[in-house]
C-alpha positions in Angstrom: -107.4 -49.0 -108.6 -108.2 -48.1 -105.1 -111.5 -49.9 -103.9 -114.3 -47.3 -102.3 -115.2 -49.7 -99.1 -118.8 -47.8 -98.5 -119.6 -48.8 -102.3 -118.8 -52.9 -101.7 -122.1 -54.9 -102.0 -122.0 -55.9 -98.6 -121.1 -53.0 -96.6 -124.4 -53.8 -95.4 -124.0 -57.2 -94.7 -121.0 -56.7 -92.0 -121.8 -56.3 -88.3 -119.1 -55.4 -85.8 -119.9 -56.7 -82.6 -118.5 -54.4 -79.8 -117.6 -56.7 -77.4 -115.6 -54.7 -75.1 -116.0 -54.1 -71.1 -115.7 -50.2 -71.7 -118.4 -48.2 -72.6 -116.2 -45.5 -73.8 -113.7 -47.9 -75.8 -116.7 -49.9 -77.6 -118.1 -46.0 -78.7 -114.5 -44.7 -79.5 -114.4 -48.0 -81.6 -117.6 -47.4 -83.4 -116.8 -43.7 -84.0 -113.4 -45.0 -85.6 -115.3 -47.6 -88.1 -118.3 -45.8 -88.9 -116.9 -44.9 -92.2 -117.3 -47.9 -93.4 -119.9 -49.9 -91.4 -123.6 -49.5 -90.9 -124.3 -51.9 -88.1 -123.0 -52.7 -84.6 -124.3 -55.2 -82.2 -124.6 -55.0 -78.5 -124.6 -57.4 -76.5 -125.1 -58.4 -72.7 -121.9 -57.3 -71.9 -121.7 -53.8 -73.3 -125.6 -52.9 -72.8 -125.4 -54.0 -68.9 -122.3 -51.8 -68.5 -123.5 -48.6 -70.6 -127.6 -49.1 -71.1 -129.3 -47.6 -73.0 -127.1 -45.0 -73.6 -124.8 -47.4 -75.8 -127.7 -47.6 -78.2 -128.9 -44.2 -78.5 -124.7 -43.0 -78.8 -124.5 -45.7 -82.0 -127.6 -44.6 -83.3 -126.3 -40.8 -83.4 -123.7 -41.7 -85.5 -126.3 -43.2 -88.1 -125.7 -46.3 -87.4 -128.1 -49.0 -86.8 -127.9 -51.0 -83.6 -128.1 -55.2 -83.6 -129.4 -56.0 -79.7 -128.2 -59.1 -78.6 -129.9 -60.2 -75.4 -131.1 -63.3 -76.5 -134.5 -62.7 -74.6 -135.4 -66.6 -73.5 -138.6 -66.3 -70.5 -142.0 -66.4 -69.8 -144.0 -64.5 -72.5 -145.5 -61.8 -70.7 -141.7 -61.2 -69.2 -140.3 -61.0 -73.5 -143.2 -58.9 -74.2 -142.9 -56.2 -72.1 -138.6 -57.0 -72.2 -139.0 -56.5 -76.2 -141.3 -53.4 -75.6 -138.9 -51.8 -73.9 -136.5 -52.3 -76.7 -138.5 -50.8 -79.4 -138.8 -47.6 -78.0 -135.0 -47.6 -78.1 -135.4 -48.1 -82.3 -133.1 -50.8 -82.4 -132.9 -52.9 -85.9 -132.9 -56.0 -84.7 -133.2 -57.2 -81.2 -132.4 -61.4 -80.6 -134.7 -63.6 -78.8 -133.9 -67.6 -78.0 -136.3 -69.8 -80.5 -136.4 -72.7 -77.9 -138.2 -70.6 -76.1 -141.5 -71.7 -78.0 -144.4 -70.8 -79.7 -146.3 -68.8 -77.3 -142.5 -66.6 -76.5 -142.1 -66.0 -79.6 -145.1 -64.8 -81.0 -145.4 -62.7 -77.8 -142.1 -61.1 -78.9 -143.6 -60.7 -82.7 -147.0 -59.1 -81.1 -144.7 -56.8 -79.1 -142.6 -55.3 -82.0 -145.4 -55.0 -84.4 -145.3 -51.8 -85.9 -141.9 -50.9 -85.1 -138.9 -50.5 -86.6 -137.3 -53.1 -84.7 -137.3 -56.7 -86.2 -137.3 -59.8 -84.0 -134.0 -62.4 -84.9 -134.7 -65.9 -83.6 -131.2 -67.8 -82.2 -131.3 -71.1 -83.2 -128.3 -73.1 -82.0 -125.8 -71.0 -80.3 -122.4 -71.7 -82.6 -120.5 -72.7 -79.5 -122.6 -75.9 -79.4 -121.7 -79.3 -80.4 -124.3 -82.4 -80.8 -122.6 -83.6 -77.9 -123.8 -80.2 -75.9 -127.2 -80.4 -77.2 -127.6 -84.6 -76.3 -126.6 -83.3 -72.6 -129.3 -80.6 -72.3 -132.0 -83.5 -73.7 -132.0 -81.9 -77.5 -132.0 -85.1 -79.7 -131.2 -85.0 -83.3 -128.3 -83.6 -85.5 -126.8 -79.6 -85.3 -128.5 -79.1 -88.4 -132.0 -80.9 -87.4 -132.3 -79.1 -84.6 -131.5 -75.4 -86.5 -133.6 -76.3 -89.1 -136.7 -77.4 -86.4 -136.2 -73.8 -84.5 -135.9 -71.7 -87.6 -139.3 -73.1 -89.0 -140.8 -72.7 -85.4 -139.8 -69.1 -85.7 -141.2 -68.6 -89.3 -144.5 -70.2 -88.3 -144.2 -67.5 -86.0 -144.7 -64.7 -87.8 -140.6 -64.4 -87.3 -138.7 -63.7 -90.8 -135.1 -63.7 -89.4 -132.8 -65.9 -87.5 -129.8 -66.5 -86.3 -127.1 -69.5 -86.8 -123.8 -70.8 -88.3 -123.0 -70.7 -91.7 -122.5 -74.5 -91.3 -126.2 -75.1 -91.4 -127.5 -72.9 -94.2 -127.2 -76.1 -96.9 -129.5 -77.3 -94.4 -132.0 -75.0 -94.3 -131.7 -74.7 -98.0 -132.4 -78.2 -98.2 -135.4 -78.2 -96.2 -136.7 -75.0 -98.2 -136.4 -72.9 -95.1 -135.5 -69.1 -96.6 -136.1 -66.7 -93.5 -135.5 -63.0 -95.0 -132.5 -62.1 -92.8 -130.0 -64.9 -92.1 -127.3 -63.5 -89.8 -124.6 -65.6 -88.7 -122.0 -65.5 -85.8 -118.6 -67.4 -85.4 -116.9 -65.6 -88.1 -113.0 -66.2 -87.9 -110.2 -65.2 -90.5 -108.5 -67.9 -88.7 -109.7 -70.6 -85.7 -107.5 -69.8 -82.6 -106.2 -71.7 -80.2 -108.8 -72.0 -76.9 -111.4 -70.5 -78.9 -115.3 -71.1 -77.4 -116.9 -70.8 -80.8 -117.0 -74.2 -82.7 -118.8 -73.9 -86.0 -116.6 -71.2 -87.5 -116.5 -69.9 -91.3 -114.6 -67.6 -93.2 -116.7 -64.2 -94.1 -116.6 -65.5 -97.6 -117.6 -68.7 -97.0 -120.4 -67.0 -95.2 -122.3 -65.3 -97.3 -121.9 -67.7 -100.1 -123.8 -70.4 -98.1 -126.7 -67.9 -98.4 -125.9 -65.5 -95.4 -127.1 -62.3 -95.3 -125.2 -60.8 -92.4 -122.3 -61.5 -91.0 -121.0 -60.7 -87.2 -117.7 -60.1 -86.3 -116.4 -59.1 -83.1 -113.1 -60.6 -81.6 -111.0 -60.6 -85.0 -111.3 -56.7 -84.9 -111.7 -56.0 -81.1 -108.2 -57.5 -81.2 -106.9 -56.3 -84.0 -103.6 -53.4 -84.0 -105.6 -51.7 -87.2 -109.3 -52.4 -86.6 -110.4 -50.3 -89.6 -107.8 -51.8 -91.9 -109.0 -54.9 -90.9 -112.7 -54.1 -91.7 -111.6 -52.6 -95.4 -110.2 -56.1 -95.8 -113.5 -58.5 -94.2 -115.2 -56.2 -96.4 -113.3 -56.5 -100.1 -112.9 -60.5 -98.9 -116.7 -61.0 -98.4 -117.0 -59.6 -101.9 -115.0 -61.8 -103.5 -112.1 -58.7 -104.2 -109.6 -59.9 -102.3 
C-alpha cells in the first residue's frame, strides 16, 4: 500500500537545508520538495547571496524558514541582528551559546513576542575534543553540549542545537530543551566529509531528536524528492 508522505509523523520533523550558491536553484529546489516538507533552512551562504528575498520566497510557498547565521557578538550587535530577523517571521533563527549569558538573553529579549524562536548551537558537529582542547574548551564533547544547553535554558532559551551523539547526554543530565534539532545527518559517512559526529535520520530522532537537518545527501542527490519520500518513511521507522 502506497505510503501518503505529508501524513508520516515526522513530516514535520525534516528540514532540508538549501545549501546551494544559487538563489534561483536553492528556490527551484524548495518549489520541487514542498510537497512534502514544511521547513527549509538558510544559511550564510544562501541568505548573503539572495537576502531577504530567500526568506520571504520560502515563506510564500507556506513553508517555514530555519535561519542559520549562528549570531555569536556583542549583545547590543545580536539584539538589533535578531530584531532584524523577526520582522522577516522566520521560525527559528540560530544563535552561538558560547556567546554567554548576557548574548543570549539579549537575543531572547529581542524575539519576545514574535513568532520567531531563538535555537542555541552548542558544539558545532564538525568538532572533535581535540578541536575544542585547541580553542581552550576543557572537558568531554558531551560536557561541554550539556554545559551550553543548560546556559541557554537558564536563559529563557527552550531550543538548541547539536548532534544526535550527545542527546543520551543531555538525557542523563535531565536537560529536555522543547526543540532539539540536530545537524550531520548522513545516509552514509563520505569520504573527505567535514562533519564528524554523523547519525542516521533514524538513529536521530530515536535519541530524542526533534528535528532533523539534512542538506548535502539531497542537494546532491539525481532524485532529490525521491530521496526525501525515503528520509521521511526511514525516520519513521517504515522503511
Amino acid at each position: 500500500m502506497a505510503i501518503e508522505v505529508s501524513s508520516l509523523p515526522l513530516a514535520n520533523g525534516l528540514i532540508v537545508a538549501l545549501d546551494l550558491f544559487e538563489v534561483d536553484n536553492a528556490l527551484l529546489l524548495a518549489r520541487r520538495l514542498r510537497k512534502h516538507v514544511n521547513w527549509f533552512k538558510v544559511g550564510s551562504q544562501l541568505f548573503l547571496r539572495g537576502g531577504p528575498r530567500v526568506v520571504e520566497e520560502i515563506r510564500s510557498l507556506g513553508a517555514h524558514v530555519f535561519l542559520d547565521l549562528k549570531f555569536h557578538d556583542i549583545p547590543a550587535t545580536v539584539e538589533r541582528a535578531v530584531r532584524a530577523c523577526v520582522q522577516m517571521d522566520v521560525g527559528y533563527l540560530t544563535v552561538h551559546a558560547v556567546g554567554g549569558r548576557r548574548m543570549l538573553r539579549a537575543a531572547v529579549e529581542a524575539a519576545a513576542g514574535s513568532k520567531t524562536r531563538i535555537l542555541a548551537v552548542t558544539v558545532l558537529t564538525s568538532l572533535e575534543e581535540t578541536d575544542l582542547s585547541e580553542v581552550g574548551m576543557g572537558g568531554s564533547l558531551s560536557e561541554r553540549v550539556c554545559a551550553l544547553a543548560a546556559l541557554a535554558g537558564d536563559c529563557g532559551i527552550r531550543g538548541i542545537v547539536c548532534s544526535a551523539r550527545e542527546l543520551s547526554s543531555l538525557r542523563k543530565a535531565g536537560i529536555r530543551p522543547e526543540v532539539v534539532v540536530t545537524p550531520g545527518i548522513r545516509l552514509t559517512q563520505r569520504k573527505g566529509d567535514d562533519q564528524r559526529r554523523t547519525v542516521s535520520p533514524r538513529e536521530a530522532f530515536a535519541l530524542g531528536a526533534t528535528h532533523i537537518v539534512v542538506g548535502r545527501p539531497v542537494v546532491e542527490a539525481e532524485d532529490p524528492v525521491n530521496l526525501v519520500r525515503n528520509l521521511l518513511q526511514e525516520g519513521s521507522g517504515l522503511a
